[in-house]
C-alpha positions as CSV (number, residue, x, y, z in Angstrom):
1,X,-45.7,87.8,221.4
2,X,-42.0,87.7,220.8
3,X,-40.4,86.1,217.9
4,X,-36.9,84.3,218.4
5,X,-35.4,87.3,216.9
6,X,-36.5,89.4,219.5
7,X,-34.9,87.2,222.3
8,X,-31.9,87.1,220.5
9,X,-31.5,91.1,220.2
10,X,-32.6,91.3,223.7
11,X,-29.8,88.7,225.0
12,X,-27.2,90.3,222.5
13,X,-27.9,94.1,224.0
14,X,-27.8,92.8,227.6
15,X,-24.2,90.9,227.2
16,X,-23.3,94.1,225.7
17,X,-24.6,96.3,228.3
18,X,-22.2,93.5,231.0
19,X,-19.2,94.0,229.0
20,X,-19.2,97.6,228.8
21,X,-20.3,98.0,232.8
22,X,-16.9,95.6,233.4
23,X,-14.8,97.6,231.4
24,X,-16.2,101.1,233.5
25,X,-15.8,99.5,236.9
26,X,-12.2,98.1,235.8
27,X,-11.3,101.6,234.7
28,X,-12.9,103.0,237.8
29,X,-11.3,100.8,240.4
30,X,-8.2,102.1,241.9
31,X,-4.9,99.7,242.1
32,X,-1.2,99.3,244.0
33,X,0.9,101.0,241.5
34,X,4.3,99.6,241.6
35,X,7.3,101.5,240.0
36,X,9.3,97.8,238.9
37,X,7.8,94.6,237.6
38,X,10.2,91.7,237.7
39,X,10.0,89.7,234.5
40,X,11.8,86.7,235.8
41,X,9.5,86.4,239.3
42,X,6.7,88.2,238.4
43,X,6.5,90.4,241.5
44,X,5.8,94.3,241.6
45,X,8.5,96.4,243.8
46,X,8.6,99.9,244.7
47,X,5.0,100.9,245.3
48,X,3.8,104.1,244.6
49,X,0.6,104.3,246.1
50,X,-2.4,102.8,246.3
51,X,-5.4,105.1,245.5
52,X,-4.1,105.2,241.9
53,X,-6.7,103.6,238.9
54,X,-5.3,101.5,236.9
55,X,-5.4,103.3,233.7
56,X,-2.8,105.9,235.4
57,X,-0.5,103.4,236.6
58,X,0.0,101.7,233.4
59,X,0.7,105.2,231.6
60,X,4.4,103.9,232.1
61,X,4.4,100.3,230.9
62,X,7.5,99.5,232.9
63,X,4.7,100.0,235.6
64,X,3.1,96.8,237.7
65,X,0.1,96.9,239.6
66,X,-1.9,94.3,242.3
67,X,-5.9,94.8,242.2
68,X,-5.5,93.9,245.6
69,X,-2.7,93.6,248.8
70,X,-2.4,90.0,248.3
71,X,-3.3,89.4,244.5
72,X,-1.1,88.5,241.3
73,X,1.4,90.8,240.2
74,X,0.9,92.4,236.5
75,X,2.6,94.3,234.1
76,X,1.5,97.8,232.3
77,X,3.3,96.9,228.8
78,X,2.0,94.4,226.4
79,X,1.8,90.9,226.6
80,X,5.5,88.8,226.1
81,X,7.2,86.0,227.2
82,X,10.0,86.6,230.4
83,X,13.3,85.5,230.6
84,X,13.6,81.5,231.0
85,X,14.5,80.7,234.4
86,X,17.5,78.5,235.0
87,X,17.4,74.9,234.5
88,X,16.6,72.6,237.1
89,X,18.7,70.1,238.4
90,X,19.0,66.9,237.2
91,X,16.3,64.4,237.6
92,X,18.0,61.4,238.4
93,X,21.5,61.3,239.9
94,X,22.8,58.6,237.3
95,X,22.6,57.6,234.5
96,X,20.7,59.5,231.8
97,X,17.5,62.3,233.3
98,X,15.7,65.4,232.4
99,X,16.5,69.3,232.8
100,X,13.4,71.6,232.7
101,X,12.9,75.3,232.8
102,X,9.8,77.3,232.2
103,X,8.7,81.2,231.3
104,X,5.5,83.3,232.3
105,X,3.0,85.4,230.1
106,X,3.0,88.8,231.5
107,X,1.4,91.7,229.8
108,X,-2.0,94.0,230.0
109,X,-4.9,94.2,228.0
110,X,-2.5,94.0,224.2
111,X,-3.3,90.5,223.7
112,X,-1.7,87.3,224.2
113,X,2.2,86.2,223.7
114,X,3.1,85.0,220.5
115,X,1.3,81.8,219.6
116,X,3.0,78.6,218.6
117,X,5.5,79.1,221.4
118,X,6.4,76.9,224.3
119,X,6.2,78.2,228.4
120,X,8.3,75.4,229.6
121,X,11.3,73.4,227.7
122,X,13.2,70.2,228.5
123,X,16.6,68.9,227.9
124,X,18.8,65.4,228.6
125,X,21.2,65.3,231.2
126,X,23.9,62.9,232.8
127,X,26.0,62.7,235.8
128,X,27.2,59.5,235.9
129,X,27.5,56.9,233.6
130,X,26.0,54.6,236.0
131,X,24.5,54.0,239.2
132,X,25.9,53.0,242.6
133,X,26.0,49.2,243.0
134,X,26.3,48.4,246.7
135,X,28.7,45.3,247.6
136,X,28.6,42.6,250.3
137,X,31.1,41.1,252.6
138,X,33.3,38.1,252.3
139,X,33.8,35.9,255.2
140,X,35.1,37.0,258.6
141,X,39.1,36.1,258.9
142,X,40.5,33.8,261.7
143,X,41.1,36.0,264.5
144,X,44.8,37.2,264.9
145,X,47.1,36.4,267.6
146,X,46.4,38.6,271.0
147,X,48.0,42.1,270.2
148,X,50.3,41.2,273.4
149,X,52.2,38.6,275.2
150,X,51.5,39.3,278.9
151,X,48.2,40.5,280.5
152,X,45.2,41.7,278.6
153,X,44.8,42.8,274.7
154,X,42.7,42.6,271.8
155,X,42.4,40.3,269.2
156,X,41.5,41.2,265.3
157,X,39.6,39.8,262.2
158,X,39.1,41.4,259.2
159,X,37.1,40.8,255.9
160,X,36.5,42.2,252.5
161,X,33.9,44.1,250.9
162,X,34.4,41.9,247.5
163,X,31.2,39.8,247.7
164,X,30.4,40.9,245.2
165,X,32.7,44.2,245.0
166,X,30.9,47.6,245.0
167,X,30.4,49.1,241.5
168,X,30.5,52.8,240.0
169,X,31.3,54.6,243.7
170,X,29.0,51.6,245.7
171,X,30.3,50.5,249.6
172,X,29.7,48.0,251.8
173,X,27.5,48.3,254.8
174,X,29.3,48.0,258.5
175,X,32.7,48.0,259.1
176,X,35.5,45.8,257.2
177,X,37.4,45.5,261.2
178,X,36.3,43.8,264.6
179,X,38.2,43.7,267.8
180,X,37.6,41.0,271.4
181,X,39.3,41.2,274.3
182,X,42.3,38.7,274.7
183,X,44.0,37.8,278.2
184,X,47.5,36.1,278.0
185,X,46.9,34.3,281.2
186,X,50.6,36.2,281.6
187,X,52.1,38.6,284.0
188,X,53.9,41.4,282.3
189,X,57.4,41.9,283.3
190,X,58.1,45.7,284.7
191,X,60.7,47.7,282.4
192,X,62.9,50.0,284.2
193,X,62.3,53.9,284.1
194,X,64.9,56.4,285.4
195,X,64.2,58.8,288.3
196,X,64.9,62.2,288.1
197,X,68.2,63.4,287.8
198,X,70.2,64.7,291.1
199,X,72.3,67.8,291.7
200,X,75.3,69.1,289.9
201,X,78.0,67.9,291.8
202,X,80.9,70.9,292.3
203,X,83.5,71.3,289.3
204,X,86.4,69.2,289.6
205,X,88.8,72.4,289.7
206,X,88.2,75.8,291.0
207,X,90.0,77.5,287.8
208,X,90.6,76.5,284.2
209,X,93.9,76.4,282.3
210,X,93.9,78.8,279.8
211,X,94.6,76.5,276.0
212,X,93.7,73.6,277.7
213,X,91.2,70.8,275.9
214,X,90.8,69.4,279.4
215,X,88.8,72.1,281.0
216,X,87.2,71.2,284.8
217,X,83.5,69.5,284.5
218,X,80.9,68.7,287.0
219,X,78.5,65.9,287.1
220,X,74.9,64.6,288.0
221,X,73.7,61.0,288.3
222,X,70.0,59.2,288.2
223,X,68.6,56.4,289.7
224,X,66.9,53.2,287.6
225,X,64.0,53.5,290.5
226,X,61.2,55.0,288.6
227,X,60.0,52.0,288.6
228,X,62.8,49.5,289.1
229,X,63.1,46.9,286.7
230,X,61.3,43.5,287.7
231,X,63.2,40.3,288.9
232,X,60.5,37.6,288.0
233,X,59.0,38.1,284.7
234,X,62.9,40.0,284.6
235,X,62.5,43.5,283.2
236,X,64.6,45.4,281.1
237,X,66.9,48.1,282.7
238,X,66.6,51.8,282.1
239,X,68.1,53.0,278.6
240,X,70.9,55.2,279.0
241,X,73.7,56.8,281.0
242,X,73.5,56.6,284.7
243,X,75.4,59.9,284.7
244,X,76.4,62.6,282.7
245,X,78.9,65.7,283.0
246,X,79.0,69.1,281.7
247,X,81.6,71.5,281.5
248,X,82.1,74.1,284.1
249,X,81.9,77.9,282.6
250,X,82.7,81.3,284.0
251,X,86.1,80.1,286.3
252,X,88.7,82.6,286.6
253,X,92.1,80.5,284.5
254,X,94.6,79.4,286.8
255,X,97.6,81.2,287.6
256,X,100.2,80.1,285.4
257,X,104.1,80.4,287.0
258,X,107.1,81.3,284.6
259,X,109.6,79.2,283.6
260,X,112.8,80.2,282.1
261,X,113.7,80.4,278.6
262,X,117.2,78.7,277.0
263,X,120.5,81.0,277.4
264,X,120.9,83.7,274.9
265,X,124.3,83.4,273.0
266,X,127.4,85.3,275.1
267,X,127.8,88.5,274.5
268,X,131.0,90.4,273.4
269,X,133.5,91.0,276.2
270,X,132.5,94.0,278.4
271,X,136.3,95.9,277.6
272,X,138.2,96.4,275.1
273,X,141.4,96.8,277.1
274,X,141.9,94.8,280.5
275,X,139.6,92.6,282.4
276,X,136.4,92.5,282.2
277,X,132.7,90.5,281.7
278,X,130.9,88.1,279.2
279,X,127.8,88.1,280.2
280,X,125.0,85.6,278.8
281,X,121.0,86.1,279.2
282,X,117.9,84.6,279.4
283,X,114.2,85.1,279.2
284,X,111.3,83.7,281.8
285,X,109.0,83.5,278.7
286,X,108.9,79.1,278.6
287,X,106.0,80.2,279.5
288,X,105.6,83.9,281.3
289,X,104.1,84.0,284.1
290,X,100.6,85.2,283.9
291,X,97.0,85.0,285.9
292,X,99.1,86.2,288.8
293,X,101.6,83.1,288.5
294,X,105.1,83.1,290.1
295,X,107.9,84.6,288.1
296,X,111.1,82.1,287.7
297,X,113.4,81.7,290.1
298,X,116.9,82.1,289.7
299,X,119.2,85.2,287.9
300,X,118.4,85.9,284.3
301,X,121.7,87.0,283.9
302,X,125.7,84.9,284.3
303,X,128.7,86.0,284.2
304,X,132.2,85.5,283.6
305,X,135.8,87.1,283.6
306,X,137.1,88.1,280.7
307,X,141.0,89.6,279.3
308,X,142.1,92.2,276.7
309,X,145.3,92.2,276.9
310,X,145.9,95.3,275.7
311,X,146.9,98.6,277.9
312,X,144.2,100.8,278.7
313,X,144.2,104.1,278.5
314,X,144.1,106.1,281.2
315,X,142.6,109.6,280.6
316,X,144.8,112.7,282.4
317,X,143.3,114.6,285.4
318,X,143.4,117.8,287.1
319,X,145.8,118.2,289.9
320,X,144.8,121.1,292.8
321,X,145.2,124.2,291.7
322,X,148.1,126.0,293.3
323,X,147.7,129.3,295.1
324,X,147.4,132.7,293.9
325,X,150.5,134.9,292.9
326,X,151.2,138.5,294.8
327,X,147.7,140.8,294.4
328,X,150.1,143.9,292.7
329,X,150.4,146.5,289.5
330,X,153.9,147.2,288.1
331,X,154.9,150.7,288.9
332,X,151.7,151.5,291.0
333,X,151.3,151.6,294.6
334,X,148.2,149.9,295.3
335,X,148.3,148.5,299.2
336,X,144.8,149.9,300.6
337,X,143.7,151.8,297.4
338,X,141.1,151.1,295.4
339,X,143.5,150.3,292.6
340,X,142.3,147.2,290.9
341,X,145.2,144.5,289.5
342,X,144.7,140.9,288.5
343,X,146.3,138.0,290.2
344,X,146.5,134.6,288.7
345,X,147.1,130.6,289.9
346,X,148.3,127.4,287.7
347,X,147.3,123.5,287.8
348,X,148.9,120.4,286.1
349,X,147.2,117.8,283.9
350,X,148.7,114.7,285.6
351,X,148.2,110.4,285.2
352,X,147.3,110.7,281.6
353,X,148.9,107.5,279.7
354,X,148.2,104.5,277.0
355,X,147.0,107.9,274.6
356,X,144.5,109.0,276.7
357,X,142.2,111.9,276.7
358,X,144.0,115.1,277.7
359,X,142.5,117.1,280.7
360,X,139.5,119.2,279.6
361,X,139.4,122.6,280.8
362,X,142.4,126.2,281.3
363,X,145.2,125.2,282.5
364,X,145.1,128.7,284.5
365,X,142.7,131.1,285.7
366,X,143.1,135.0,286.8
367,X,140.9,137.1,289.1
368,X,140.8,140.9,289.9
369,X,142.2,141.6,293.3
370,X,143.1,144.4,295.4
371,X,145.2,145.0,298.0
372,X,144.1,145.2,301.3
373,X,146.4,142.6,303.1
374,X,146.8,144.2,306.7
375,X,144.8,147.0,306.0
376,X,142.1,148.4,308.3
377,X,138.5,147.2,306.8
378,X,135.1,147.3,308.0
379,X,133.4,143.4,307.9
380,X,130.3,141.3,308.2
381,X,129.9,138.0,310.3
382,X,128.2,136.0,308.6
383,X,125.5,133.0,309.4
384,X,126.4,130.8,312.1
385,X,127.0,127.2,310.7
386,X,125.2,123.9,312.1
387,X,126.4,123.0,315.2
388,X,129.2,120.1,315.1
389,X,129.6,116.5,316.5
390,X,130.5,116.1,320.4
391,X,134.0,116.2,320.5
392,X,135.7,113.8,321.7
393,X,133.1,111.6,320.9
394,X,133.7,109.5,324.3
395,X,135.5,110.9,327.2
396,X,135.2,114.0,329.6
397,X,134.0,116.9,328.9
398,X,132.9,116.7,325.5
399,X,132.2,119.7,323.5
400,X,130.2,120.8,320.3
401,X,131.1,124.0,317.9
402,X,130.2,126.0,315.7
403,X,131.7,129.1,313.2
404,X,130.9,131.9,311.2
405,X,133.1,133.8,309.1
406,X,134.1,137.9,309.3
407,X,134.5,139.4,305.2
408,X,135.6,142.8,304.8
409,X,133.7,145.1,303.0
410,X,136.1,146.0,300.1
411,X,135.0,149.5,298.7
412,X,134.1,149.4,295.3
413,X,134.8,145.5,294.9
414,X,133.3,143.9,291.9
């Protein structure tokens, strides 16, 4: 028969026995050993393998392991608290709300975290003082006059969101503007709009004037056609110019003729004994001719007689020489030797007057001779000169000559 203390040894050795067959087969089950174990998310990264028990893994307790693929993540070290995450947004969007962030218990088989200590917090927040207040709409505004005068437009009322008026960032719903279609009942008058513009017309001058301001131009013209301005509603014209002109570029200048300058102030008298000239000049430089222009007409120089009455000296001048004295030597006999002597001629200095300049020059000149007057000499002819003129020049028998010249050949002449 058993006694109640039996049962109760029999039930205490048998819960015993469970406990310590748990403990066997946890140690004897293999786990997914992870090398990193996220405090904040509580997930296991880096696996190092899976055939690994679980009493190896957590020799590291930076370890984590998974019993199984798809099972909670846990952590090798001791139980603690990790990090708060961060606060959640604010519960309400104005006014005053609520914050909250929270923490897990992570840890292996060293107890429990610290008691007494909270897993999730709280804390007041505000965005806005206060809420959004939507507004309504006054009334719709008498619609505006047509947004035109002729034809078709549109017409416009407009109305306030102050019915009551939005609070603390509120709107209105819709739209505070609304358009119709208006017709006038009117035609609208056509406005004129120029055409394009036509050709340069050719430059009013084929050259431009060198210094001139007025320098040769060309023009072009348009037509108000594009569309013409209406009679009947009347249109307005086309804005603007009908034409416009340009100045012409690149043109050669134009040749510019000379004109001539005011006289220069006479000048002395060309003598200073006798008559002669005053002569005045000018210049063509009012303007000079230039760019292939014309030079001035007319003499740039005039001139007039003029008298110094004063003798002018008149400068004295060779007369011909006159001929050669007698070729002979004091006591020698020197016809047909070769006995040289010396012979000389004279000239006069005549017409020199009024103290002027003597002639220039000898007043005689000597030359060796010898003398072989009527002596027997060998000669030379020499060249034959050009022939002459026809002489007579008209009449019969005219005739042309020509001369050359015999000279001895002197033995021993210098």
């Amino acid at each position: 028969m058993e006694t109640p203390g039996r049962k109760s040894l029999q039930f205490l050795v048998i819960v015993c026995w469970f406990f310590v067959s748990l403990e066997s087969l946890a140690e004897a089950a293999n786990v997914l050993c992870y090398k990193t174990f996220d405090e904040i998310s509580g997930t296991c990264s880096n696996l190092l393998g899976d055939g690994v028990s679980q009493e190896d893994c957590c020799l590291n307790d930076q370890y984590g392991f998974q019993l199984t693929e798809n099972g909670a993540c846990q952590s090798c070290r001791g139980a603690q608290w990790s990090k708060w995450s961060s606060w959640s947004a604010c519960s309400v969007s104005c006014t005053e709300g609520v914050q909250r962030r929270s923490r897990v218990c992570y840890g292996y088989h060293e107890g429990t975290c610290p008691i007494g200590t909270r897993d999730r917090e709280m804390k007041s927040c505000l965005l806005k003082e206060c809420c959004p207040v939507m507004g309504g709409w006054s009334e719709w505004s008498a619609w505006k006059p047509c947004s035109v005068t002729c034809q078709t437009g549109t017409q416009l009322r407009e109305r306030t969101c102050t019915n009551p008026t939005p609070v603390c960032g509120g709107t209105c719903t819709g739209y505070n503007r609304e358009t119709k279609p208006c017709d006038t009942g009117q035609i609208c008058p056509t406005h004129g709009n120029w055409g394009s513009w036509g050709p340069w017309q050719p430059c009013s001058h084929t050259c431009s004037i060198e210094g001139s301001a007025g320098q040769p131009h060309q023009q072009r013209s348009r037509l108000c056609n594009n569309p013409a301005p209406s009679l009947s509603p009347l249109g307005k014209p086309c804005p603007g110019a009908r034409e416009e002109s340009q100045s012409c570029t690149g043109l050669p200048y134009c040749p510019r003729d000379g004109n001539w300058g005011g006289w220069k102030p006479m000048q002395p008298c060309t003598v200073t004994c006798g008559v002669g000239q005053i002569l005045q000049k000018r210049l063509c430089d009012n303007p000079p001719p230039k760019h292939g222009g014309k030079n001035c007409l007319g003499d740039d120089v005039r001139r007039q007689p003029c008298t110094v009455k004063v003798p002018c000296p008149v400068d004295g001048h060779w007369d011909e020489w006159g001929p050669w004295a007698p070729c002979s030597r004091p006591g020698f006999e020197i016809e047909c030797e070769e006995i040289p002597t010396s012979q000389m001629r004279n000239r006069k200095c005549i017409g020199r007057r009024n103290a002027g300049k003597p002639c220039a020059g000898l007043r005689a000149e000597s030359r060796v001779c010898y003398s072989f007057e009527g002596c027997p000499l060998t000669g030379t002819w020499s060249v034959w000169s050009p022939w002459g003129l026809c002489e007579p020049v008209c009449g019969p028998e005219p005739k042309r000559t020509r001369k050359r010249v015999c000279t001895p050949i002197y033995p021993n002449y210098p």
